[in-house]
PyMOL Python script that loads the backbone (N, CA, C, O; Angstrom):
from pymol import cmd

cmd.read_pdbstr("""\
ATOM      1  N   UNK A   1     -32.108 -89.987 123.230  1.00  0.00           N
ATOM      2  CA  UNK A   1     -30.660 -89.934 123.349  1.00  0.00           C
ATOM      3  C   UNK A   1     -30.019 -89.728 121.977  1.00  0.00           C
ATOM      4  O   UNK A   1     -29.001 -89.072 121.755  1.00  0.00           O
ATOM      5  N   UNK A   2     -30.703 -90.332 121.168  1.00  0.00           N
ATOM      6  CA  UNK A   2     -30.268 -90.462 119.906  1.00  0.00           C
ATOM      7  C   UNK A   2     -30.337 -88.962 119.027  1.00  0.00           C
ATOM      8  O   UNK A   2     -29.539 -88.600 118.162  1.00  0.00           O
ATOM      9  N   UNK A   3     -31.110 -88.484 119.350  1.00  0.00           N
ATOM     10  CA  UNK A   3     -31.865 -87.353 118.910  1.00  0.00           C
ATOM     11  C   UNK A   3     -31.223 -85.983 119.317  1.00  0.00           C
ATOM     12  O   UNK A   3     -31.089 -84.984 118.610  1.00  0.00           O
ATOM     13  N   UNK A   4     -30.790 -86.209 120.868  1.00  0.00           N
ATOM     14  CA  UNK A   4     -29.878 -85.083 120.980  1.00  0.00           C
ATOM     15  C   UNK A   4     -28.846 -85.650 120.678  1.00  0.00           C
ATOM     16  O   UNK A   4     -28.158 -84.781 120.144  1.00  0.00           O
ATOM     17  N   UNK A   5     -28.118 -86.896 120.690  1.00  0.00           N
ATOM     18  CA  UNK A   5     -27.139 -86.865 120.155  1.00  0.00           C
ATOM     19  C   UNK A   5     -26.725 -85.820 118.186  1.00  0.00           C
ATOM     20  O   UNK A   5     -25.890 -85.030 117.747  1.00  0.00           O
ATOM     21  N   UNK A   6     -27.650 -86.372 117.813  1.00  0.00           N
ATOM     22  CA  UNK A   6     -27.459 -85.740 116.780  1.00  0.00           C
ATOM     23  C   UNK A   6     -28.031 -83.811 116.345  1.00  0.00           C
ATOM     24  O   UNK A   6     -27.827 -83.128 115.342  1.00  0.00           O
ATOM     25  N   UNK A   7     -28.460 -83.640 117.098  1.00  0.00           N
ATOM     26  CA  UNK A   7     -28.591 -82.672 117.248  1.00  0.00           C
ATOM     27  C   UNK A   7     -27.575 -81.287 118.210  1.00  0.00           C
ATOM     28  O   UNK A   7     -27.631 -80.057 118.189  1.00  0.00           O
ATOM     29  N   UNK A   8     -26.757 -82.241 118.933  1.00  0.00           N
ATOM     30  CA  UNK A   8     -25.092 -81.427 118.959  1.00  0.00           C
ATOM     31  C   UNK A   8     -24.457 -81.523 118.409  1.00  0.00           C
ATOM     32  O   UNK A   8     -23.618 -80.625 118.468  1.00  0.00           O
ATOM     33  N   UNK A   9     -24.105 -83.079 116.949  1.00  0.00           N
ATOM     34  CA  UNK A   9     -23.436 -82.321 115.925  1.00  0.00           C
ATOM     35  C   UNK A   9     -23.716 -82.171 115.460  1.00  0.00           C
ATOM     36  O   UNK A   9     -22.776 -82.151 114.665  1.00  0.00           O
ATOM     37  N   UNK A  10     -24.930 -81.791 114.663  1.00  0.00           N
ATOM     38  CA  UNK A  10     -25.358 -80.386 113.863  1.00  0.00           C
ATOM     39  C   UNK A  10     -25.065 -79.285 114.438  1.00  0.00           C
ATOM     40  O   UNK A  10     -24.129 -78.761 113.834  1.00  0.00           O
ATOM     41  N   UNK A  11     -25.377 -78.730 115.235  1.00  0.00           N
ATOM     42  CA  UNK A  11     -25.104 -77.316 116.009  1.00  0.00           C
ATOM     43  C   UNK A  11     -23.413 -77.432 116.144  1.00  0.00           C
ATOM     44  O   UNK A  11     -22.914 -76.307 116.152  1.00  0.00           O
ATOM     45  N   UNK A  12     -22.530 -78.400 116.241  1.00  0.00           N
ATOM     46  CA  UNK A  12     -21.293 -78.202 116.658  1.00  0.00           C
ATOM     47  C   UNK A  12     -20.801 -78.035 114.943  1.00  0.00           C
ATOM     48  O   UNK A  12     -20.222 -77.003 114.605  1.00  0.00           O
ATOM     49  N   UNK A  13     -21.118 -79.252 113.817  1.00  0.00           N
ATOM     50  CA  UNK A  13     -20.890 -78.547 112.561  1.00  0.00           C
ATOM     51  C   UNK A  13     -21.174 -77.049 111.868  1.00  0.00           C
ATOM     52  O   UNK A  13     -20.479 -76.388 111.097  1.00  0.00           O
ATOM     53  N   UNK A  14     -22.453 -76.796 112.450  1.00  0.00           N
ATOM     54  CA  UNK A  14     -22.624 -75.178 112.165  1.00  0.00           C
ATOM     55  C   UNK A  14     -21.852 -74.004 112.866  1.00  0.00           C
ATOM     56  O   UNK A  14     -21.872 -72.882 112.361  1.00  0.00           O
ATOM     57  N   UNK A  15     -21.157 -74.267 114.055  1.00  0.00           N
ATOM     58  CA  UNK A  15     -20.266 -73.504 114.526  1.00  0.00           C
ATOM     59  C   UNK A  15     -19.482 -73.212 114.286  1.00  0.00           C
ATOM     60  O   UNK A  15     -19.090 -72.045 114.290  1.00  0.00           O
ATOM     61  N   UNK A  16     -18.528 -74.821 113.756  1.00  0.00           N
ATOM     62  CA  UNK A  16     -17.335 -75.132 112.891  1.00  0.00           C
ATOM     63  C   UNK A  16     -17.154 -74.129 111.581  1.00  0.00           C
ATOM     64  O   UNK A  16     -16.285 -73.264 111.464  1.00  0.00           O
ATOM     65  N   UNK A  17     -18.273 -74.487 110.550  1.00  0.00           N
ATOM     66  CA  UNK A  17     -18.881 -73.408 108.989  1.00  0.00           C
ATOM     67  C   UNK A  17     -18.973 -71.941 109.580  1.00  0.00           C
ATOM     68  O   UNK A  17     -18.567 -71.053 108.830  1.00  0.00           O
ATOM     69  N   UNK A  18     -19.400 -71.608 110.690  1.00  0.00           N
ATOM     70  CA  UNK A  18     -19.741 -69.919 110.761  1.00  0.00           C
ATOM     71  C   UNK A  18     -17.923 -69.351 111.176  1.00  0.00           C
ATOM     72  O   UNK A  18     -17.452 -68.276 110.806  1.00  0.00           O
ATOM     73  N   UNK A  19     -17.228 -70.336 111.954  1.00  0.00           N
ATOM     74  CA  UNK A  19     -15.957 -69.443 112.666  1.00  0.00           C
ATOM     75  C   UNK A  19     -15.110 -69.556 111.412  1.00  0.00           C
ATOM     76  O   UNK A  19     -14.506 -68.533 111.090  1.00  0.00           O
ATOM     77  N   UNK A  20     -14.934 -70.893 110.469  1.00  0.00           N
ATOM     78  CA  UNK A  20     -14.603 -70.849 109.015  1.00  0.00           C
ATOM     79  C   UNK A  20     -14.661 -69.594 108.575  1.00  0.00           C
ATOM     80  O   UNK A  20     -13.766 -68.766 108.401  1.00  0.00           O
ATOM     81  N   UNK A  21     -16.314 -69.522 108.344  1.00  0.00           N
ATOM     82  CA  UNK A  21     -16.583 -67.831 107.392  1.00  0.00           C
ATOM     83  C   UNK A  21     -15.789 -66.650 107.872  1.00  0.00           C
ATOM     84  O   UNK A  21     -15.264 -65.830 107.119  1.00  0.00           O
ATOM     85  N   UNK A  22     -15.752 -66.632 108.916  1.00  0.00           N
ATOM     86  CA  UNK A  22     -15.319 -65.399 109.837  1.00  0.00           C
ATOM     87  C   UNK A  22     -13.851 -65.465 110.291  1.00  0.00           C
ATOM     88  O   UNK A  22     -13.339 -64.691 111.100  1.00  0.00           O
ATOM     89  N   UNK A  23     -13.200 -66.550 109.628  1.00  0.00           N
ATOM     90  CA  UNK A  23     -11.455 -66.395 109.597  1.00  0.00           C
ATOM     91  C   UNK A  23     -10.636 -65.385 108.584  1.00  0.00           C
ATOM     92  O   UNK A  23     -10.525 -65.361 107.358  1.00  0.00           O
ATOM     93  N   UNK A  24     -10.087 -64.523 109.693  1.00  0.00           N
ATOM     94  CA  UNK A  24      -9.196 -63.329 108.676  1.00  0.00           C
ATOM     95  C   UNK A  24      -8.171 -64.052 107.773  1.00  0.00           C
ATOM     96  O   UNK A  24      -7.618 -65.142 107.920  1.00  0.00           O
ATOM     97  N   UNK A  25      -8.060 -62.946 106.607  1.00  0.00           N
ATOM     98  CA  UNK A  25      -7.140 -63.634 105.829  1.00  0.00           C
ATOM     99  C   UNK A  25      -5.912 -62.872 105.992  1.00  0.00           C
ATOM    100  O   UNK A  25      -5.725 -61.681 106.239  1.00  0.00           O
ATOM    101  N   UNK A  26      -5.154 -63.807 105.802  1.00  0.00           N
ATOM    102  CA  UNK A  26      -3.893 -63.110 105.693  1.00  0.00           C
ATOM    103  C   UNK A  26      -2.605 -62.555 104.370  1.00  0.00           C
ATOM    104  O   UNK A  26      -1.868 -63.246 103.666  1.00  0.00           O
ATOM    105  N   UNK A  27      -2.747 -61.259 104.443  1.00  0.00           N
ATOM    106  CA  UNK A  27      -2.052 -60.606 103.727  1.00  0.00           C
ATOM    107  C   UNK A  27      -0.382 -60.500 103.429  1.00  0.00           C
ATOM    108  O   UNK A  27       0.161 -59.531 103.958  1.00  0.00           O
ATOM    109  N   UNK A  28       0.218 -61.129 102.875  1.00  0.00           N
ATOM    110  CA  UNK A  28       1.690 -60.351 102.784  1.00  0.00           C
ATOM    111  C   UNK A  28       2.291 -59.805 101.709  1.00  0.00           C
ATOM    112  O   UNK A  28       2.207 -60.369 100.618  1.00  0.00           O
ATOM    113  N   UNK A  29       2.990 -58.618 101.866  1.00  0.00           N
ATOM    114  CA  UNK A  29       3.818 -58.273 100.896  1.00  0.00           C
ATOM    115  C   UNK A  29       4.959 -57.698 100.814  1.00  0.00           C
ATOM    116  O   UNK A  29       5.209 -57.039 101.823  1.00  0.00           O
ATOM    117  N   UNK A  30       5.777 -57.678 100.002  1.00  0.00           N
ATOM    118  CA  UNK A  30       7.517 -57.267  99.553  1.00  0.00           C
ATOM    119  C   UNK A  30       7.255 -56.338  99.962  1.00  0.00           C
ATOM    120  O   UNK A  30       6.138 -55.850  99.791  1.00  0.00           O
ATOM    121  N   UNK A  31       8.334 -55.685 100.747  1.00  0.00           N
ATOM    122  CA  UNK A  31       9.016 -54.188 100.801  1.00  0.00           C
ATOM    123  C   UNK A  31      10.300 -54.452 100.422  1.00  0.00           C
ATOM    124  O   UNK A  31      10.855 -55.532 100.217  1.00  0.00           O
ATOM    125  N   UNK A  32      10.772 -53.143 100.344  1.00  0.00           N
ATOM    126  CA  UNK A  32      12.083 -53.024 100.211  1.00  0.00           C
ATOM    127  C   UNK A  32      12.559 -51.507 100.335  1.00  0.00           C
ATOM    128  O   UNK A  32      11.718 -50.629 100.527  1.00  0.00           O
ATOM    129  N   UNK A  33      14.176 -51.148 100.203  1.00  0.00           N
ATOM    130  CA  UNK A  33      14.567 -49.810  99.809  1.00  0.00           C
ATOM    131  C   UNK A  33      15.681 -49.738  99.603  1.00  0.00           C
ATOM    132  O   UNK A  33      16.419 -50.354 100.372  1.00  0.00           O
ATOM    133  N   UNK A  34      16.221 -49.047  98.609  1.00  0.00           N
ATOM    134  CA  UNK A  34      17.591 -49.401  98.189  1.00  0.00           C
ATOM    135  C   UNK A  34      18.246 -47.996  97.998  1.00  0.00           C
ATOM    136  O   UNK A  34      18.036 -47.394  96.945  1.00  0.00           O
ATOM    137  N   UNK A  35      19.178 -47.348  99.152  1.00  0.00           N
ATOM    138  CA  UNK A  35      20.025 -46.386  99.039  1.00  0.00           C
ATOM    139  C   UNK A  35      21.105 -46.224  97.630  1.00  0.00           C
ATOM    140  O   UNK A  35      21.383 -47.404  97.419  1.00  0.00           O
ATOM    141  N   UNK A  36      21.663 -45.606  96.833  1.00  0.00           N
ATOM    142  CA  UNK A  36      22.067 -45.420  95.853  1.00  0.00           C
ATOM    143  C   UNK A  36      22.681 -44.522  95.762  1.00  0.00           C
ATOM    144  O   UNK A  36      22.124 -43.436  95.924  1.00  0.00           O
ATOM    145  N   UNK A  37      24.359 -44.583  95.410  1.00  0.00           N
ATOM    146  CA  UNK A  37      25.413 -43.148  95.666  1.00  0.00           C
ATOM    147  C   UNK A  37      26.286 -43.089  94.190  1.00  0.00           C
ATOM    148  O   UNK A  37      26.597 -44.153  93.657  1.00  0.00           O
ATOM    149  N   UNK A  38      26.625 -41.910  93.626  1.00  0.00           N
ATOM    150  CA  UNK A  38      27.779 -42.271  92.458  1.00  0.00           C
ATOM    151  C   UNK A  38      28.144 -40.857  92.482  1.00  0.00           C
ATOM    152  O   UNK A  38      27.526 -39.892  92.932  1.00  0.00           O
ATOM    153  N   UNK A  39      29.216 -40.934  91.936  1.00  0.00           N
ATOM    154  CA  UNK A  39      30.579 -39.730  91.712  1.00  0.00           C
ATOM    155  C   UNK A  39      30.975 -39.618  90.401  1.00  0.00           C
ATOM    156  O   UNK A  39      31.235 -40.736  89.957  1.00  0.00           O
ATOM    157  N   UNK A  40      31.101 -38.911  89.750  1.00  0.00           N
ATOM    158  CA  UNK A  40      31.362 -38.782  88.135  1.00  0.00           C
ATOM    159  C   UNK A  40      32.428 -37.800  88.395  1.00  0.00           C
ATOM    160  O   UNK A  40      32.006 -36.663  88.609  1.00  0.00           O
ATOM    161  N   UNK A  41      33.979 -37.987  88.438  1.00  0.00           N
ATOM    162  CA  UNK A  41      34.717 -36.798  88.383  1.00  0.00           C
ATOM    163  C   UNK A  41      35.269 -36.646  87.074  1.00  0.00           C
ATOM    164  O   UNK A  41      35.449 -37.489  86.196  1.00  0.00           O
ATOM    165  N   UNK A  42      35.484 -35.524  87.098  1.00  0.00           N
ATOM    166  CA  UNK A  42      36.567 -35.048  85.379  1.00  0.00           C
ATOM    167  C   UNK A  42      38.210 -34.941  85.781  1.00  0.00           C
ATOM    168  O   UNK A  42      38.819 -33.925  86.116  1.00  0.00           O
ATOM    169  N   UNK A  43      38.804 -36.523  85.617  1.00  0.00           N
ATOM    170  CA  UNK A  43      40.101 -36.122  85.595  1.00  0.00           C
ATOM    171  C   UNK A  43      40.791 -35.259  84.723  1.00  0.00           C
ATOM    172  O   UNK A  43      40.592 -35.865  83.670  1.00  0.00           O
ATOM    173  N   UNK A  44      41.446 -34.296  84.417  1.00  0.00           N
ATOM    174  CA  UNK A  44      42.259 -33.401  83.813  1.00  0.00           C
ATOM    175  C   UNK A  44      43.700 -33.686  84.169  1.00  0.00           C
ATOM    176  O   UNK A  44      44.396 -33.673  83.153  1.00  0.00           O
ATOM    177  N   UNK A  45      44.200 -33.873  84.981  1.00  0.00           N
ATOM    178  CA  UNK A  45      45.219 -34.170  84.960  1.00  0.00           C
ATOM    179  C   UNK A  45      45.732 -35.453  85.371  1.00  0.00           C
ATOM    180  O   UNK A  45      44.908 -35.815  86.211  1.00  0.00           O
ATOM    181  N   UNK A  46      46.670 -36.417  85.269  1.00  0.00           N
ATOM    182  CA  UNK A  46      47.330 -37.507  85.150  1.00  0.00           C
ATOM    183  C   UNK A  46      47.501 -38.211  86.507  1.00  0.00           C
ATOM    184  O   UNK A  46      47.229 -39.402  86.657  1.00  0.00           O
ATOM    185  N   UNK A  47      48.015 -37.332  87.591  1.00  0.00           N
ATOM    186  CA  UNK A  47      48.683 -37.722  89.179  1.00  0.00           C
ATOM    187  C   UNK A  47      46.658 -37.268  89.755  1.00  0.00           C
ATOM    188  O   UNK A  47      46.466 -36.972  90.934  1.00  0.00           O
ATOM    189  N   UNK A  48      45.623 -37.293  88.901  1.00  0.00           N
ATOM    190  CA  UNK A  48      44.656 -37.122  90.155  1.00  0.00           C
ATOM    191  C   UNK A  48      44.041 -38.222  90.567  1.00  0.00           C
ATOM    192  O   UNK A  48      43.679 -39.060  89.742  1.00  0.00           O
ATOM    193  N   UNK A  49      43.859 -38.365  91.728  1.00  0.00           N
ATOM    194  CA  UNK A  49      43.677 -40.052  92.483  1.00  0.00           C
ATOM    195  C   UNK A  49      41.911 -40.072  92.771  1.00  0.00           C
ATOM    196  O   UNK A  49      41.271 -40.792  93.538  1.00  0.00           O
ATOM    197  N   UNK A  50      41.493 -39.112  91.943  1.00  0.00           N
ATOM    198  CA  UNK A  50      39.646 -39.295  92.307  1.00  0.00           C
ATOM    199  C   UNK A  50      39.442 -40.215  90.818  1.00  0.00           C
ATOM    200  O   UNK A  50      39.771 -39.870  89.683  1.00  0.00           O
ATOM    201  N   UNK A  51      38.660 -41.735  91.345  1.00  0.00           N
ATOM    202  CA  UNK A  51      38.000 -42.059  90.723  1.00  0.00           C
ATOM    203  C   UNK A  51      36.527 -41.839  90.304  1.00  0.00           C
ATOM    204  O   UNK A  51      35.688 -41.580  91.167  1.00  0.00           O
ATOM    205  N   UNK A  52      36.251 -41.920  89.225  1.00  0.00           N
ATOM    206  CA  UNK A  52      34.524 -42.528  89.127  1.00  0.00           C
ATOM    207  C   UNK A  52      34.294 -43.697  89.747  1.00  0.00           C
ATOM    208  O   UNK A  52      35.108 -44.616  89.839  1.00  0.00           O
ATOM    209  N   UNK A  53      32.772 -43.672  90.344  1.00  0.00           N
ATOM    210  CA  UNK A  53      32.504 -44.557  91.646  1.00  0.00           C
ATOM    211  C   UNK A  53      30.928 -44.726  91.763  1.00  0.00           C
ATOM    212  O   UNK A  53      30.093 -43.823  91.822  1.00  0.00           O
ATOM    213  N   UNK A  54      30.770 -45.786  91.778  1.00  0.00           N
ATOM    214  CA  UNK A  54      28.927 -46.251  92.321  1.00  0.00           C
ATOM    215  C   UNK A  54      28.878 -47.165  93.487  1.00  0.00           C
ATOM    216  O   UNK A  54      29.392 -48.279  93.589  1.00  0.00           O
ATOM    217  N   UNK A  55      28.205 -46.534  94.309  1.00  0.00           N
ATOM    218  CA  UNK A  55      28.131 -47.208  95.548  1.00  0.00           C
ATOM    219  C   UNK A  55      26.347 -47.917  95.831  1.00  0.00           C
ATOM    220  O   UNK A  55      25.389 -47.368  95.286  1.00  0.00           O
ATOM    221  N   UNK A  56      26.212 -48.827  96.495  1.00  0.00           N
ATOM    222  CA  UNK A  56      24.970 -49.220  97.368  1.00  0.00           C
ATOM    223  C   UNK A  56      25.439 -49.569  98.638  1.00  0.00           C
ATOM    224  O   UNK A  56      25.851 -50.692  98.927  1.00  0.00           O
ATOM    225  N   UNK A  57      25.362 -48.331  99.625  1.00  0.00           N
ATOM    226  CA  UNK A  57      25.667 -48.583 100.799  1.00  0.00           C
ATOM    227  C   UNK A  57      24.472 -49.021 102.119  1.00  0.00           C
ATOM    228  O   UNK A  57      24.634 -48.993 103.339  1.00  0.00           O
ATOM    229  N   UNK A  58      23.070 -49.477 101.174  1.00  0.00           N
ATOM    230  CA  UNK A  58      22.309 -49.189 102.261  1.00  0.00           C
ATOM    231  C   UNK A  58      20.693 -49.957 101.175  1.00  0.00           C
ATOM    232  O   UNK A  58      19.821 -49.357 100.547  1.00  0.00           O
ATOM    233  N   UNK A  59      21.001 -51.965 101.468  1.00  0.00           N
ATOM    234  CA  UNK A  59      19.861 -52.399 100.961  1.00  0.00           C
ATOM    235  C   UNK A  59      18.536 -53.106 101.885  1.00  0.00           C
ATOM    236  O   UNK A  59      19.020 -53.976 102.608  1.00  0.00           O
ATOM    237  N   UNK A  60      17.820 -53.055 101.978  1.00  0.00           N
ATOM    238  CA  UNK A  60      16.838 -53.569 103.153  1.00  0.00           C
ATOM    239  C   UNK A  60      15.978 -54.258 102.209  1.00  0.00           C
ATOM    240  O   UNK A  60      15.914 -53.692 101.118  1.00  0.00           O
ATOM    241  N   UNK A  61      15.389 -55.182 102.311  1.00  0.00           N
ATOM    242  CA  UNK A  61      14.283 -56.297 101.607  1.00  0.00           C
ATOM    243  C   UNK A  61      13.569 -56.813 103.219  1.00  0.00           C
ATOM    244  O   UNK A  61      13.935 -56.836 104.394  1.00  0.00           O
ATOM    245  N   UNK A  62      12.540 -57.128 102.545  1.00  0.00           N
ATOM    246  CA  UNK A  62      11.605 -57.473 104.333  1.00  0.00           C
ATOM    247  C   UNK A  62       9.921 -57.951 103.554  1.00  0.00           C
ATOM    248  O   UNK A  62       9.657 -57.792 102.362  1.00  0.00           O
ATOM    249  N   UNK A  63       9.103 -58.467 104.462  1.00  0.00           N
ATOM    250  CA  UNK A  63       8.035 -58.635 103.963  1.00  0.00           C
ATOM    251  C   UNK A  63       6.813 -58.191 105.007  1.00  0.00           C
ATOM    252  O   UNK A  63       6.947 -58.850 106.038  1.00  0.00           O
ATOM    253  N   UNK A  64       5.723 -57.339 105.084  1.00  0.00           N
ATOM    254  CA  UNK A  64       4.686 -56.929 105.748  1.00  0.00           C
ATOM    255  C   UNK A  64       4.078 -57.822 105.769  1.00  0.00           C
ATOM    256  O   UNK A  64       4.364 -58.604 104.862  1.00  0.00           O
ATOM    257  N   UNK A  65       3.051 -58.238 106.622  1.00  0.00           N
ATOM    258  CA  UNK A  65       2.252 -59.005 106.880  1.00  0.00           C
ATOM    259  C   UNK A  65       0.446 -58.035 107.159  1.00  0.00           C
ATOM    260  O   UNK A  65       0.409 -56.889 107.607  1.00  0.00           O
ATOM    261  N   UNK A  66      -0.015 -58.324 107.020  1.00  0.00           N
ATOM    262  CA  UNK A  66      -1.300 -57.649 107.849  1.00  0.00           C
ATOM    263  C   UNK A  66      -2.624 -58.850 107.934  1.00  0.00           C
ATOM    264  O   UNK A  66      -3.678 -58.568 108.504  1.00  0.00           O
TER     265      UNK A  66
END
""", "prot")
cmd.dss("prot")
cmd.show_as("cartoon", "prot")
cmd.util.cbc("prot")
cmd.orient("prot")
């Protein structure tokens, strides 16, 4: 009794160590993307209503996993 007792947990510890070895790892990493807009006008005259202008209309950050 004794004997198989101990002899299922050995076999149940070695099962435990092999599914261990054989656990995926897990990967993550940063993404991102960052849209980017600008306007450089040449005012010349006084009454013109176009400014110079920098825009970010369009930022996404996120993280992949695999």
């Amino acid at each position: 009794m004794k004997n198989r007792l101990l002899t299922t947990a050995i076999a149940v510890c070695i099962a435990l160590d092999i599914a261990h070895a054989q656990e995926a790892k897990l990967t993550v990493r940063p993404i991102g993307r960052i849209l980017m807009d600008g306007e450089l006008f040449d005012a010349k005259h006084e009454n013109n209503l176009l400014n110079d202008r920098f825009a970010i209309p369009d930022a996404r950050v996120g993280v992949s996993a695999k």
